[in-house]
N, C-alpha and C positions, 0 to 999 in steps of 0.2 A: 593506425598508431600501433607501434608493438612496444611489448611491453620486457623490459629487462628481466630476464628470469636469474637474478639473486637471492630467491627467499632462504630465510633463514629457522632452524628447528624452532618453533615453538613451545612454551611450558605447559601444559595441559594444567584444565582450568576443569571444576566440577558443574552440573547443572544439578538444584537440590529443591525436590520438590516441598512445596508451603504449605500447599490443600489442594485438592482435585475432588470430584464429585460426578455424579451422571445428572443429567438434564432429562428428564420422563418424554420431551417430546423433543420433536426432530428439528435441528435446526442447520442452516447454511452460515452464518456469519456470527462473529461476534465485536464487541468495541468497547475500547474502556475508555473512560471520559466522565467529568462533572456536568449534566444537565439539568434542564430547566433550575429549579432555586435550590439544588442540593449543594451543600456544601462540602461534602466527600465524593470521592469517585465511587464509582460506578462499572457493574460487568454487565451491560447489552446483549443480549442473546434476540438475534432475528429467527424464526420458528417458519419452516415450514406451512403449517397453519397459517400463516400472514400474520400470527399474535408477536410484541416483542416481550421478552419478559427483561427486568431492569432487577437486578440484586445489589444489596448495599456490600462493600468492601470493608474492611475484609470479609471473606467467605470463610463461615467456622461448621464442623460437622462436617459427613459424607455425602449428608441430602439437605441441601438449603433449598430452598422456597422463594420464589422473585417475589418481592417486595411492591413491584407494581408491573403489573401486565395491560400494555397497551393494544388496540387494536386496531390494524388497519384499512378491513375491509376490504381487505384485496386477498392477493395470491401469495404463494409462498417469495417469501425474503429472501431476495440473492445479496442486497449487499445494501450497508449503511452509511454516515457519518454525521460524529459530532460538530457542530459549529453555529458560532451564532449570529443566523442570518438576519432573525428580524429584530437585532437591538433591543428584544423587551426584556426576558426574563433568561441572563445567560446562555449558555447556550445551549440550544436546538436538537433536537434530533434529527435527520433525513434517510429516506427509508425509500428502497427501489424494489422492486420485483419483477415475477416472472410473466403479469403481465403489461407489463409495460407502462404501471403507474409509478410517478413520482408523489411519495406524501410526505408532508413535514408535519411533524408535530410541536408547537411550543407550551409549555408551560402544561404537557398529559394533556392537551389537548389537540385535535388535526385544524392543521390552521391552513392546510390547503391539499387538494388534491388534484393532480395533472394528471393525463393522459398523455406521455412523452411517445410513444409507439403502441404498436399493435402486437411487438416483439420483445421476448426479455431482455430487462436492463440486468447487465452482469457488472458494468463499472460503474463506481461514481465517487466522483472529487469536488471538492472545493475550492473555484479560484479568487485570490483575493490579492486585487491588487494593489499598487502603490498611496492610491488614496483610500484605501482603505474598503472601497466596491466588491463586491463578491456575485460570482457567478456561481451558478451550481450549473455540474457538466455529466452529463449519463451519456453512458454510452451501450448498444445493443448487442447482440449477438449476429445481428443484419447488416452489420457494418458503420451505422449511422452515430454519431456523436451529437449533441441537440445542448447550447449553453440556453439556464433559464433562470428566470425570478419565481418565486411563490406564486406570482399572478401572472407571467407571460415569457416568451420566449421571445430569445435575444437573439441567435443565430446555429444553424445548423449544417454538417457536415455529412456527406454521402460517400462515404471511401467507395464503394462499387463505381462511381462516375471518376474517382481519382483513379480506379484503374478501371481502366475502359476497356480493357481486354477479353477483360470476366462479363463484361454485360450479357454479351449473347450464349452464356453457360452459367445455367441459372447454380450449378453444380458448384462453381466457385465462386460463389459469392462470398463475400472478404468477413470474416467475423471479428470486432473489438477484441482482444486478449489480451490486454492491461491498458491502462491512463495510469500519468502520476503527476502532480503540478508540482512543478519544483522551481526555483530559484538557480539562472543558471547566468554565469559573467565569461562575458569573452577576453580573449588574449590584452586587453588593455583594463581590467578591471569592470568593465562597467557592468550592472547586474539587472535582470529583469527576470518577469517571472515568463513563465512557458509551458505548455501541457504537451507532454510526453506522449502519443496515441501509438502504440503496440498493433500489430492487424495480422491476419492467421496468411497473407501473404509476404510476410519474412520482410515490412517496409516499417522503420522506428519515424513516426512523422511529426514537427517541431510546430508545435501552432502558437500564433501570439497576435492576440484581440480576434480569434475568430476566424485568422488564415494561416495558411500552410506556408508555413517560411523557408521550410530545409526538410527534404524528406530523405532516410537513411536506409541503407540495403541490410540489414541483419542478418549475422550470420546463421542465424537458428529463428525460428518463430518463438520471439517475444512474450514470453507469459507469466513474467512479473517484473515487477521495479520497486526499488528502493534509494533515497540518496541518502549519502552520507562521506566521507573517509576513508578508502576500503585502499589505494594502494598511495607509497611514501609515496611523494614528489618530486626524486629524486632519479626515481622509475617513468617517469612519465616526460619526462627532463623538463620539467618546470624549474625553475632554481628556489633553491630552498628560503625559506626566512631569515633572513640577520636580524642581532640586536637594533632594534631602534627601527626594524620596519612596520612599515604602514599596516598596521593588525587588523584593519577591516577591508582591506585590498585580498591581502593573506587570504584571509578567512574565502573570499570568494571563490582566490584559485584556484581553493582546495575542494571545492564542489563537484563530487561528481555520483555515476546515478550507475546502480551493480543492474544491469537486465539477467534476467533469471529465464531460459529457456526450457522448448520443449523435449531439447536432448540433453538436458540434467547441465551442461555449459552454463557458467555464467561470465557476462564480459560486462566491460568498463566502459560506459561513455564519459565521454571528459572533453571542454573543450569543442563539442558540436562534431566528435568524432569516434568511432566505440573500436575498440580494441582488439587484435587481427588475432591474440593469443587468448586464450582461456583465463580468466582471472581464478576460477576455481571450476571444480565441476561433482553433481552430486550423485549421479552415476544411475538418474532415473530424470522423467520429467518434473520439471519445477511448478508448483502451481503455487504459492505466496514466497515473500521474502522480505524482511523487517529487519530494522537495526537498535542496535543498542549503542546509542551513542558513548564517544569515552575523551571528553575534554579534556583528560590526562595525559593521553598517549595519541601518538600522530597517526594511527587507523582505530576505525569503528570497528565494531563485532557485526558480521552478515550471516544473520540467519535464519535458514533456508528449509522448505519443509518442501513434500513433493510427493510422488508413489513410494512412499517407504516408509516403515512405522519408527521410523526417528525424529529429534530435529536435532537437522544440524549447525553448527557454529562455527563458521569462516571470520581468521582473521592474516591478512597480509596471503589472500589464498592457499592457505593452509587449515584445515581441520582442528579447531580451536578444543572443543569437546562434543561430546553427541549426547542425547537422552533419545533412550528408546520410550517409545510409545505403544499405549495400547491397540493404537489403528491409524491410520494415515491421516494425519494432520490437515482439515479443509478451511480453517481458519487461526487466525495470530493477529496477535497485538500487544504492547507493551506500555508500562504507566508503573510510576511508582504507589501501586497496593498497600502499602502497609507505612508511607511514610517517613520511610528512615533517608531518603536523598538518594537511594539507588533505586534503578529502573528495575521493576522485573518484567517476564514474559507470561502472557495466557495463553492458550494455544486450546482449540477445540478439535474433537477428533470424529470419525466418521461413525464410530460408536456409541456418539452421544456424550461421550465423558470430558469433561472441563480442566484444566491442570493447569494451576500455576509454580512458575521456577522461576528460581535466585542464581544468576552464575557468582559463586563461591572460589575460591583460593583453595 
């Protein structure tokens, strides 16, 4: 698929920071979200240490103090997520690390703990489908993707056997380097959910209930996802919306998922096909990439953080605004903080330092 290159100048837009802080100890991830019986959000910090610490929103002062420190008895914390899996008390925590344990906690307490591999878990998603069933799906640095419940696993995947190339070179063996469960409708509207698997062998692979549906040749190695809105529809020659159409057709069409590579490239899947031209490009390798949704206007805000002490803000692939940072950004995530109906962004840095931004007019 290529993509019409008409972009148009851009109004530059400000990024203004709210409050930033340092964290005393080292952490890999962070997550905003309402858990267990809280009634405000929440800023998640996974620790190094394997500890999580949990601080209330808004964050006031230079040095806050987490408000509840959970532990998990394990190894340091590659990667999180809120959701609530066992229906008791809101939603959950889930908690992956680098040795290859799954733990959930509900309610400050471990309500279970797995042994998913022997290898670090670097991803992990939430799949939840049409009835409402949720899977949780990790995936390793070894290649292996594993769906599970709190108490057992459901089915598991071996990319090294999906390419059998690499078997007898133990040298390339394939590593997970992003998952994203998204919601994706084909050429005739119909919509279904699907897991995104990214692999350090340059292959985008479409899985749904468990099997490989469609596997995609990328032009770069895969190392982040986001969905949302990112190019018109006009560009993609979908044909646009009329008064009086079917607005939940629409809304599907316009599904599509930014991959954020390891040559700073980001392209466009859309449609079960990703895009032969650059949607944008950040001029280093990407390692996260988040949106800001904007139900006002017919593209989202994508942005992108990566080896370089910015982040930056793609809109209609173009360079929306930037904010420099103190150190290269190793995690992000967005939630409305402080309540007033717009999104903002958190973003942790390799420094230890914490920073939340408002993009402003």
């Amino acid at each position: 698929m290529k993509l019409q290159n008409n972009h148009q100048l851009i109004t530059s837009k400000t990024l203004t920071k709210l409050w930033s802080f340092t964290a005393k100890e080292r952490f890999n991830c962070i997550r905003l979200g309402t858990i267990f019986r809280q009634t405000g959000s929440s800023l998640i910090v996974g620790g190094e240490d394997g500890n999580i610490r949990i601080y209330d929103l808004p964050i006031t002062g230079s040095s806050s103090k987490p408000q509840v420190v959970l532990e998990s008895k394990s190894g340091p914390i590659q990667t999180m997520c809120v959701h609530d899996i066992t229906k008791f008390y809101h939603n959950d925590l889930l908690v992956a690390d680098s040795q290859g344990l799954l733990t959930v906690f509900c309610n400050k307490q471990i309500l279970s703990r797995q042994t998913i591999s022997t290898d670090c878990i670097n991803s992990l998603q939430v799949l939840q489908d049409s009835t409402g069933c949720s899977q949780i799906i990790t995936g390793t640095d070894t290649g292996v993707i594993t769906a599970s419940l709190p108490a057992s696993e459901l089915w598991r995947i071996n990319f090294n056997d999906v390419h059998t190339t690499n078997q007898s070179d133990p040298s390339k063996l394939v590593t997970i380097t992003s998952m994203l469960v998204v919601d994706l409708s084909d050429q005739c509207g119909v919509i279904s959910t699907y897991l995104l698997v990214a692999d350090s062998a340059s292959m985008l692979h479409v899985i749904n209930q468990g099997t490989i549906v469609m596997t995609l040749k990328s032009p770069a190695i895969i190392t982040a996802m986001s969905a949302g809105r990112f190019i018109n529809s006009s560009k993609l020659g979908v044909q646009t919306p009329t008064a009086g159409s079917n607005t939940s057709i629409t809304s599907k069409i316009s599904q599509q998922v930014a991959l954020g590579s390891r040559t700073g490239a980001v392209y466009i899947l859309h449609n079960f096909s990703i895009t032969l031209d650059e949607f944008a490009n950040c001029k280093c390798p990407i390692t996260e990439l988040s949106v800001l949704k904007m139900p006002d206007k017919e593209t989202d805000y994508l942005l992108c953080c990566g080896h370089i002490n910015s982040l930056l803000v793609f809109q209609d692939g173009k360079v929306y605004c930037e904010y420099e940072m103190p150190d290269w950004i190793n995690t992000i995530d967005t939630c409305d903080i402080d309540n007033d109906g717009l999104t903002e962004i958190v973003v942790g840095c390799l420094d230890n330092s914490i920073l939340a931004l408002k993009l402003t007019d």
